[in-house]
ChimeraX commands (.cxc) that place a marker at each C-alpha (Angstrom):
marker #1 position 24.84,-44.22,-25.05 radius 0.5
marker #1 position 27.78,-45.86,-26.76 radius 0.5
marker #1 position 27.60,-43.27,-29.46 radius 0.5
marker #1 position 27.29,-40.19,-26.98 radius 0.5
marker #1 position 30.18,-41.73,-25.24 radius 0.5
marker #1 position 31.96,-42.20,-28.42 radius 0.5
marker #1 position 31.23,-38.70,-29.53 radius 0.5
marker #1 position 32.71,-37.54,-26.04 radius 0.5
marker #1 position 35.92,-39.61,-26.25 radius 0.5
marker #1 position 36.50,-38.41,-29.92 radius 0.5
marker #1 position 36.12,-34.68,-28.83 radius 0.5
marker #1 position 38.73,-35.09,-25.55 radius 0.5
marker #1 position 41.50,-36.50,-28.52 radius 0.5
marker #1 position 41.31,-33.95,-30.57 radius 0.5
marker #1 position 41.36,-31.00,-27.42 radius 0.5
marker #1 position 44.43,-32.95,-26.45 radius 0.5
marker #1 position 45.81,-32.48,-29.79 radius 0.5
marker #1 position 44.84,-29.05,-30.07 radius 0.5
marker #1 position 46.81,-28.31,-26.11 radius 0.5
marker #1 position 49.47,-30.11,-27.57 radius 0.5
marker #1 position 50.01,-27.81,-31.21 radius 0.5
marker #1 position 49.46,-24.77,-28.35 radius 0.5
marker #1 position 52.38,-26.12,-25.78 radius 0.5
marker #1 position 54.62,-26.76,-29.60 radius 0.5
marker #1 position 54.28,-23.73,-30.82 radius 0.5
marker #1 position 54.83,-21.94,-27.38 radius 0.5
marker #1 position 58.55,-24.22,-26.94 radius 0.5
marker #1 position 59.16,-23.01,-30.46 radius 0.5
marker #1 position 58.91,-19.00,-29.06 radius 0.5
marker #1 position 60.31,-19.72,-25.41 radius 0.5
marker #1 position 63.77,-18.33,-26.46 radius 0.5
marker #1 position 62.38,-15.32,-28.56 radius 0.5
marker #1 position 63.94,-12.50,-26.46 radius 0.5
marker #1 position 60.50,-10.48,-27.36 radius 0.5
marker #1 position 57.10,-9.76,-26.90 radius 0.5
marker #1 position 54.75,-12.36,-28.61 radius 0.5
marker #1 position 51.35,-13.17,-27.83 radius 0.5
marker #1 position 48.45,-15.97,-28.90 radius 0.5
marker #1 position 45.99,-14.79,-31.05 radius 0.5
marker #1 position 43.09,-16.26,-32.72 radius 0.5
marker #1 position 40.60,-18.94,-31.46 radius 0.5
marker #1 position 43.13,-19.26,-28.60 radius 0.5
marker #1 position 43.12,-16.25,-27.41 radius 0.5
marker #1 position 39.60,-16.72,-26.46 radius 0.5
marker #1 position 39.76,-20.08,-24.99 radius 0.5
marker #1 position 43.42,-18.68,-22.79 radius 0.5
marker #1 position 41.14,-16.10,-21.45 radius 0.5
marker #1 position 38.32,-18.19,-20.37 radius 0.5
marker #1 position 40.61,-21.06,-18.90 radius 0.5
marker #1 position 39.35,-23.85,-20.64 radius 0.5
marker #1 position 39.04,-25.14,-24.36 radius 0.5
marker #1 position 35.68,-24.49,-26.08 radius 0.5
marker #1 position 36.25,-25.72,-29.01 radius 0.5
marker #1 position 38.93,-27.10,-31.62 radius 0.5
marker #1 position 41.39,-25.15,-33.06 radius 0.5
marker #1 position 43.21,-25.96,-36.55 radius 0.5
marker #1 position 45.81,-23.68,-36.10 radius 0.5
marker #1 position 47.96,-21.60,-33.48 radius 0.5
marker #1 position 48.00,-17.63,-34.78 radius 0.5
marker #1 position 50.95,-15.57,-33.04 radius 0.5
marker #1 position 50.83,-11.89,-33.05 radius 0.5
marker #1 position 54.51,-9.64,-33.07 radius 0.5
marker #1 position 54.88,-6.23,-32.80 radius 0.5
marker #1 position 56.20,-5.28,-36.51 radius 0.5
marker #1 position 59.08,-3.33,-35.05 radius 0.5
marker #1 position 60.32,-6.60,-34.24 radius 0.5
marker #1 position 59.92,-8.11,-38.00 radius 0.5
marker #1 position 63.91,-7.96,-38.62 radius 0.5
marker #1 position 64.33,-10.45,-34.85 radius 0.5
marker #1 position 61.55,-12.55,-35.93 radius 0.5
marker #1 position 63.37,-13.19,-39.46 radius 0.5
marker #1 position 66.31,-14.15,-37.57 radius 0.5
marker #1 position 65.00,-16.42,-34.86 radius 0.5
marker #1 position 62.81,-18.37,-37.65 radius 0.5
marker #1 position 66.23,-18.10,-40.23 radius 0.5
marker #1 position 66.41,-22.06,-40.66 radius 0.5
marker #1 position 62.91,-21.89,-41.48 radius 0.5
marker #1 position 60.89,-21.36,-44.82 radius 0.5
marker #1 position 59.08,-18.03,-44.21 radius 0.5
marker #1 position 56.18,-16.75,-46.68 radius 0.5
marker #1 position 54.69,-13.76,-46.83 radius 0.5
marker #1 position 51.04,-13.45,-47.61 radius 0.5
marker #1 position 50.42,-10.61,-50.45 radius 0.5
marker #1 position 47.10,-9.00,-49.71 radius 0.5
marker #1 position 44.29,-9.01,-52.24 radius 0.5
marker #1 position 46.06,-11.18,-54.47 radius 0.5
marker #1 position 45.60,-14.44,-52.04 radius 0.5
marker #1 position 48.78,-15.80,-52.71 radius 0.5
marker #1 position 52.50,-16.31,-51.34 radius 0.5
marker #1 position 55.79,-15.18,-51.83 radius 0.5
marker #1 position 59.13,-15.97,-49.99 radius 0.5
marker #1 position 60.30,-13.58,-47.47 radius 0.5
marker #1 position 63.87,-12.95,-47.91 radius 0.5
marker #1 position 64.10,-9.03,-46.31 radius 0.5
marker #1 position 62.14,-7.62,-43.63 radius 0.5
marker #1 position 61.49,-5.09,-46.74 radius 0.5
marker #1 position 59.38,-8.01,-47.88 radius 0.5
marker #1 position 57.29,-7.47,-44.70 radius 0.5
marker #1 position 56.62,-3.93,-45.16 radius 0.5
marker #1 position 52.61,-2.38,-44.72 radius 0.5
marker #1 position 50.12,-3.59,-46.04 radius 0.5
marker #1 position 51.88,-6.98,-45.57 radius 0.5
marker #1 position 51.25,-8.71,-42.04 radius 0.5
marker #1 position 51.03,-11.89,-42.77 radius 0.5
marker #1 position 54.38,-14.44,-42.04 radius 0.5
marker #1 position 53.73,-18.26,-42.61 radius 0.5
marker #1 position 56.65,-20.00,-41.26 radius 0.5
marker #1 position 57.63,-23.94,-41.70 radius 0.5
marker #1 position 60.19,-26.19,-40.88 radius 0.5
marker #1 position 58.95,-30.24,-42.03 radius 0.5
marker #1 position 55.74,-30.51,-40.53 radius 0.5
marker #1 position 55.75,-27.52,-38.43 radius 0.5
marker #1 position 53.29,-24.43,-39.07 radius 0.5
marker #1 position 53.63,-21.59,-37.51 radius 0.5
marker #1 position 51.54,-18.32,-38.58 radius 0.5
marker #1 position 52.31,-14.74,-37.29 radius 0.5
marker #1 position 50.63,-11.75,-37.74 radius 0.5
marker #1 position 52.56,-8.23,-37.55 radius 0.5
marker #1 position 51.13,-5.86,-35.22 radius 0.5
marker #1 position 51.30,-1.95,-35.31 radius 0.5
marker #1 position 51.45,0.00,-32.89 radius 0.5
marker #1 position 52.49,3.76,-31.66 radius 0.5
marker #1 position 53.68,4.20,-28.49 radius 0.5
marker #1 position 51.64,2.63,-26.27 radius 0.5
marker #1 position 48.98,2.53,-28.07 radius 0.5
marker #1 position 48.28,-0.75,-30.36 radius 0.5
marker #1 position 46.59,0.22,-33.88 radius 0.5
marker #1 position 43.54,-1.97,-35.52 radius 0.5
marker #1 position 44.97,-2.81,-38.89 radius 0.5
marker #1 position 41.75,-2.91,-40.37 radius 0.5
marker #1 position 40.81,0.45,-39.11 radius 0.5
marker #1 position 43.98,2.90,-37.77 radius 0.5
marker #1 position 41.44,5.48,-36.15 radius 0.5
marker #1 position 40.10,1.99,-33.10 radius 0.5
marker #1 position 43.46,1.78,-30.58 radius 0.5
marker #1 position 44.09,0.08,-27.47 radius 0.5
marker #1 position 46.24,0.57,-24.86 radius 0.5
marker #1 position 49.26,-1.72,-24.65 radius 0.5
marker #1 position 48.48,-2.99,-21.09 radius 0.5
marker #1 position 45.18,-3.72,-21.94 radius 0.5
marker #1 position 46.28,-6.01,-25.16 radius 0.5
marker #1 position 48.75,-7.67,-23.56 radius 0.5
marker #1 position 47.38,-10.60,-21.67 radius 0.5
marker #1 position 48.86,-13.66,-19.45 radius 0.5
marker #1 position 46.97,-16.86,-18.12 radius 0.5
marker #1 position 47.49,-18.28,-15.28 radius 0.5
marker #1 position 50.47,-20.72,-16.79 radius 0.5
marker #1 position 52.04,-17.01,-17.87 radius 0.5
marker #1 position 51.04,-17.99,-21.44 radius 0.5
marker #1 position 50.37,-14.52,-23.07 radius 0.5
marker #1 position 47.54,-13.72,-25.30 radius 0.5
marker #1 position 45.78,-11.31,-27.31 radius 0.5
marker #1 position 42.96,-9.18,-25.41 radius 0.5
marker #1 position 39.64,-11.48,-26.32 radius 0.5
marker #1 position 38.17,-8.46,-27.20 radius 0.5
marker #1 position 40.25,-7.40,-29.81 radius 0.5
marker #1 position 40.37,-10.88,-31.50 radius 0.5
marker #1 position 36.87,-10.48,-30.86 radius 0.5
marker #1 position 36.68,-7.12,-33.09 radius 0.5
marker #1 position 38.92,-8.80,-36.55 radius 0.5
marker #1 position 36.17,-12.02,-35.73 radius 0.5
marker #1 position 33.46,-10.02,-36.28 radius 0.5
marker #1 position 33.64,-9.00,-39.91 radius 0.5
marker #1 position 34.64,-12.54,-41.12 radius 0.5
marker #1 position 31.12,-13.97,-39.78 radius 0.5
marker #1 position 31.91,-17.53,-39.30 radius 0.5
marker #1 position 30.31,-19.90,-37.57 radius 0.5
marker #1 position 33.67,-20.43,-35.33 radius 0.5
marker #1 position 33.64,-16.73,-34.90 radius 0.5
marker #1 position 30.25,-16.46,-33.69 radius 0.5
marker #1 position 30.57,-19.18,-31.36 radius 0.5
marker #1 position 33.84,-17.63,-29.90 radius 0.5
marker #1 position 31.54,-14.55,-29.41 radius 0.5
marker #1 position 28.63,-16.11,-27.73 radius 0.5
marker #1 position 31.02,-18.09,-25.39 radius 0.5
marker #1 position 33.38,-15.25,-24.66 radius 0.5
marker #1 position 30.29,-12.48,-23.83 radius 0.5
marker #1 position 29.39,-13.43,-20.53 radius 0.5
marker #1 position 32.45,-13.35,-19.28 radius 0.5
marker #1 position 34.17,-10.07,-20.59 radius 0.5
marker #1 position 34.12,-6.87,-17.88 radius 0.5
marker #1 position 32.02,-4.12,-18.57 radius 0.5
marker #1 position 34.73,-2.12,-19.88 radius 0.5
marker #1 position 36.22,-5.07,-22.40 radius 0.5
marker #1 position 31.81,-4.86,-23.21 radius 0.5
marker #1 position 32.03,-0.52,-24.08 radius 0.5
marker #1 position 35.66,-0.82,-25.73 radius 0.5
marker #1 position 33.98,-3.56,-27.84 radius 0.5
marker #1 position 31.12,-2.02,-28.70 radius 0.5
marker #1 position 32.43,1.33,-29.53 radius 0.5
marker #1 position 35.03,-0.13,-32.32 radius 0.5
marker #1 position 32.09,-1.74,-33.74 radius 0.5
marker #1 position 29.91,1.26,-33.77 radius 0.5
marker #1 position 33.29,2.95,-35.46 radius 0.5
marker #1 position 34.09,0.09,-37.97 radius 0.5
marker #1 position 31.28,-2.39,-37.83 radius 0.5
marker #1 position 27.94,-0.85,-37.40 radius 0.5
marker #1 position 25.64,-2.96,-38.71 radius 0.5
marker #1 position 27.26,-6.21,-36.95 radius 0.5
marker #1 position 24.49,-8.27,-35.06 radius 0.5
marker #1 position 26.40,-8.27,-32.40 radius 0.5
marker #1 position 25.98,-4.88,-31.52 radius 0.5
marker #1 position 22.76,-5.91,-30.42 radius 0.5
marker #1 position 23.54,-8.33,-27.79 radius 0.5
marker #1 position 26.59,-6.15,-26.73 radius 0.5
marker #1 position 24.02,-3.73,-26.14 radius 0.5
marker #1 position 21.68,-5.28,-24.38 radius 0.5
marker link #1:1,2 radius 0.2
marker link #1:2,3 radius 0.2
marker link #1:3,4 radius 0.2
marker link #1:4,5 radius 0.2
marker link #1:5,6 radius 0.2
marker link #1:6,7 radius 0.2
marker link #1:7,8 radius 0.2
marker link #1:8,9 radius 0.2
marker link #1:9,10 radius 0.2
marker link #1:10,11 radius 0.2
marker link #1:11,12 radius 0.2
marker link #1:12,13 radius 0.2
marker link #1:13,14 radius 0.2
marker link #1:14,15 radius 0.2
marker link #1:15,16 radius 0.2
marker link #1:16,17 radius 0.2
marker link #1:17,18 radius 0.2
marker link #1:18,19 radius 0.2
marker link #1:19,20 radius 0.2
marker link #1:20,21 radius 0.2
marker link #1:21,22 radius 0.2
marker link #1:22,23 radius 0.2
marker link #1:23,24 radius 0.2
marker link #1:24,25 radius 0.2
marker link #1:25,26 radius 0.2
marker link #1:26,27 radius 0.2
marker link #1:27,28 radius 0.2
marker link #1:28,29 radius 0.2
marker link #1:29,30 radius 0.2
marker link #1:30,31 radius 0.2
marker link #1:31,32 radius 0.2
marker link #1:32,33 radius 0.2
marker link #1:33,34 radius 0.2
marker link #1:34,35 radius 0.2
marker link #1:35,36 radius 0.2
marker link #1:36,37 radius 0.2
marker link #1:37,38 radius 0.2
marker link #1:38,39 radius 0.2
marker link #1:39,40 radius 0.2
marker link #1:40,41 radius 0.2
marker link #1:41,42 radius 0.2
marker link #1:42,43 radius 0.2
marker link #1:43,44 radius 0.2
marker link #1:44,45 radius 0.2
marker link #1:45,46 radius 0.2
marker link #1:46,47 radius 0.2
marker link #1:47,48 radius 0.2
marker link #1:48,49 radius 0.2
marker link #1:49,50 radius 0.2
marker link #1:50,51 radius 0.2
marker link #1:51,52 radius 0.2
marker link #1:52,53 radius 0.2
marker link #1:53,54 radius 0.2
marker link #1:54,55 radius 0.2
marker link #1:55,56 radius 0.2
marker link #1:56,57 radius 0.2
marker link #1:57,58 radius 0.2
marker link #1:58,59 radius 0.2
marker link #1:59,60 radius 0.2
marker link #1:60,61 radius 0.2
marker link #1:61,62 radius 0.2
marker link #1:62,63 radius 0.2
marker link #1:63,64 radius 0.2
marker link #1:64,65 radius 0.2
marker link #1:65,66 radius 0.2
marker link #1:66,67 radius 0.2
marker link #1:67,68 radius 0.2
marker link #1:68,69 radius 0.2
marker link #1:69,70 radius 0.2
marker link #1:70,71 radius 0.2
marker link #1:71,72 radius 0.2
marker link #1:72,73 radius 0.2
marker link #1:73,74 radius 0.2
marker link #1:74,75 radius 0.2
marker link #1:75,76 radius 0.2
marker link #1:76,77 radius 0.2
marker link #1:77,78 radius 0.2
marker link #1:78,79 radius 0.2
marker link #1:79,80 radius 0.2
marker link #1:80,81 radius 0.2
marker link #1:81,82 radius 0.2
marker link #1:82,83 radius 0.2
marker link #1:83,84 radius 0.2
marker link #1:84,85 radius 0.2
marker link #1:85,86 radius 0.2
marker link #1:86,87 radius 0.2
marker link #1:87,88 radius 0.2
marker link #1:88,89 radius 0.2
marker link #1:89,90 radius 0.2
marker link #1:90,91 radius 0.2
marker link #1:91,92 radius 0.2
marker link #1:92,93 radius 0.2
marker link #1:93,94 radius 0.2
marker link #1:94,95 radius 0.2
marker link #1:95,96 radius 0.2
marker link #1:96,97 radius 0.2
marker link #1:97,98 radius 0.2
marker link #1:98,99 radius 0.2
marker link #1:99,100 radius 0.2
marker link #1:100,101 radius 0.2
marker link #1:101,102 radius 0.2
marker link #1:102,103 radius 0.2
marker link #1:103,104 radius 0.2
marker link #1:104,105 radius 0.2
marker link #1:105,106 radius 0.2
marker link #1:106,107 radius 0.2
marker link #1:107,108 radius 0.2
marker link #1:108,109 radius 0.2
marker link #1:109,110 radius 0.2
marker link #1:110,111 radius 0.2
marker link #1:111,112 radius 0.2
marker link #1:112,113 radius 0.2
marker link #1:113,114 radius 0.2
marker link #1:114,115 radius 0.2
marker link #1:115,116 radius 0.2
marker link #1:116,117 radius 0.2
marker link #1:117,118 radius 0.2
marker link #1:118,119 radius 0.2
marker link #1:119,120 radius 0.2
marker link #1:120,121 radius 0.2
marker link #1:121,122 radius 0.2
marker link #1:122,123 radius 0.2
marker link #1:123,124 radius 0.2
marker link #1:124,125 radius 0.2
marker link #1:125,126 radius 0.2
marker link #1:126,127 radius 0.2
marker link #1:127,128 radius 0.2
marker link #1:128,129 radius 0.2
marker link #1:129,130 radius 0.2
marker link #1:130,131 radius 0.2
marker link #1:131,132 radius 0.2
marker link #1:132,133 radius 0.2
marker link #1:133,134 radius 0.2
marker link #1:134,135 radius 0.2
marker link #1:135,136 radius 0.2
marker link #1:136,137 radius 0.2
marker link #1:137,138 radius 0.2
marker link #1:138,139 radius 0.2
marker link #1:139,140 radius 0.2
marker link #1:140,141 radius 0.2
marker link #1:141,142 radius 0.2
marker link #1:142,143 radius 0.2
marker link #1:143,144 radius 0.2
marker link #1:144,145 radius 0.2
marker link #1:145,146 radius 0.2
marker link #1:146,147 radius 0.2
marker link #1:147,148 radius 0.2
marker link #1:148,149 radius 0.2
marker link #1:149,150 radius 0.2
marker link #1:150,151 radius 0.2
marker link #1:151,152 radius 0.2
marker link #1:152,153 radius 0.2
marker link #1:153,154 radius 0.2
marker link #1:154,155 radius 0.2
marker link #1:155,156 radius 0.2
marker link #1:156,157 radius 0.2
marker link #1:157,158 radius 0.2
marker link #1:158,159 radius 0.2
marker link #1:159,160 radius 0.2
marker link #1:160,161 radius 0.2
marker link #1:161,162 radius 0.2
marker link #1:162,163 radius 0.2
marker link #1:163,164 radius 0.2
marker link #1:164,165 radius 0.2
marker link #1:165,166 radius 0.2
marker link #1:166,167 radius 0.2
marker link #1:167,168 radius 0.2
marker link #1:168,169 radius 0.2
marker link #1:169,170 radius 0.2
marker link #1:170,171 radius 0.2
marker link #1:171,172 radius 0.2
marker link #1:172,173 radius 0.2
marker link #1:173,174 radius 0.2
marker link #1:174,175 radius 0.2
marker link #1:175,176 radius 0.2
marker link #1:176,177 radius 0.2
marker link #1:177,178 radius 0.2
marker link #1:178,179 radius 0.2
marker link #1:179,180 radius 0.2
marker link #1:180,181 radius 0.2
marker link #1:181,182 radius 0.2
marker link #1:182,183 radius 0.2
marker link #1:183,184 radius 0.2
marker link #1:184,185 radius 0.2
marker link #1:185,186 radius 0.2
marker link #1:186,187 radius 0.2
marker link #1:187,188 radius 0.2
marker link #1:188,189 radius 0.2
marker link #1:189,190 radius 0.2
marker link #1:190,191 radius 0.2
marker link #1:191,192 radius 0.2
marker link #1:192,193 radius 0.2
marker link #1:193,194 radius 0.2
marker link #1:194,195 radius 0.2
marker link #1:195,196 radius 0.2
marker link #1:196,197 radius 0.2
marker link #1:197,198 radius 0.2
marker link #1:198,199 radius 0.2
marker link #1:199,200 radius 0.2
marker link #1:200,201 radius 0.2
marker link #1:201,202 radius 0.2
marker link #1:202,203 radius 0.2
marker link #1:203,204 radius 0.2
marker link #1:204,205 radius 0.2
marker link #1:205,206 radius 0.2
marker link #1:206,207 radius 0.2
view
């Protein structure tokens, strides 16, 4: 009993901590004059309205038209930008240093970590970096809780979760399915189909 109890008390720390790195890195943005939204584990648990799990990090997702503002808000920061396929950093001096395929901004000031991702999009239609053929409407990716904290579409998180096959990931998914609408369900399943077709989770989605 001790140990359950323990085991409970343990797990309600470290979801404080985890609320607390969210409510941080949302101060940090409060005066960023544009759109920004939560991504990644978070975006999952800001839809349901309750922490499922812990979460190491806080992901933020920018539209890249707004790369050049972002540079300039985080200015008295060290940004990096991750180089793809070659799994390493470099500083990010120009928002010519952000340029496609790069999406990828770590930013730190002393102990503070902050990681955004650069979205595309076209009009108002958001593109799938991973596959520019699956879009989503703007109003549909765009998300708010209840405390106005906006947040990625679960769904779409959902889609860049599948392919990295995690156990995090699948968890997010098996939490997160019961409670999407049949349309998040079809747009789900149909940019699997498209990018993902032999994903497990097709499956369940279809079931």
């Amino acid at each position: 009993m001790h140990k359950v109890e323990s085991k409970r008390r343990g797990r309600r720390i470290i979801f404080r901590e985890c609320v607390d790195e969210l409510n941080r890195v949302i101060r940090v943005l409060h005066d960023f004059p544009y759109p920004w939204l939560v991504g990644g584990g978070w975006a999952i648990d800001l839809a349901l309205g309750r922490i499922t799990r812990a979460h190491e990090d806080v992901d933020i997702c920018v539209f890249r038209e707004y790369a050049q503002e972002l540079l300039d808000y985080f200015s008295e920061w060290e940004i990096m930008v991750a180089v793809p396929g070659e799994r390493r950093l470099e500083a990010c001096r120009t928002v010519e240093d952000t340029s496609p395929p790069r999406f990828s901004l770590h930013m730190r000031k002393n102990d503070q970590f902050i990681e955004v991702f650069l979205t595309d999009r076209i009009g108002d239609e958001v593109i799938f970096r991973r596959n520019s053929s699956i879009r989503m409407p703007i109003r549909d990716f765009c998300r708010a809780d209840t405390c106005g904290r906006p947040f990625v579409a679960p769904e779409w998180q959902l889609l860049f979760k599948a392919k990295e096959g995690r156990d995090q990931d699948n968890q997010d998914f098996h939490v997160c399915l019961p409670h999407l609408t049949e349309a998040q369900l079809q747009w789900l399943s149909r940019a699997l189909q498209r990018h993902l077709p032999n994903c497990p989770w097709l499956a369940e989605l279809e079931g």
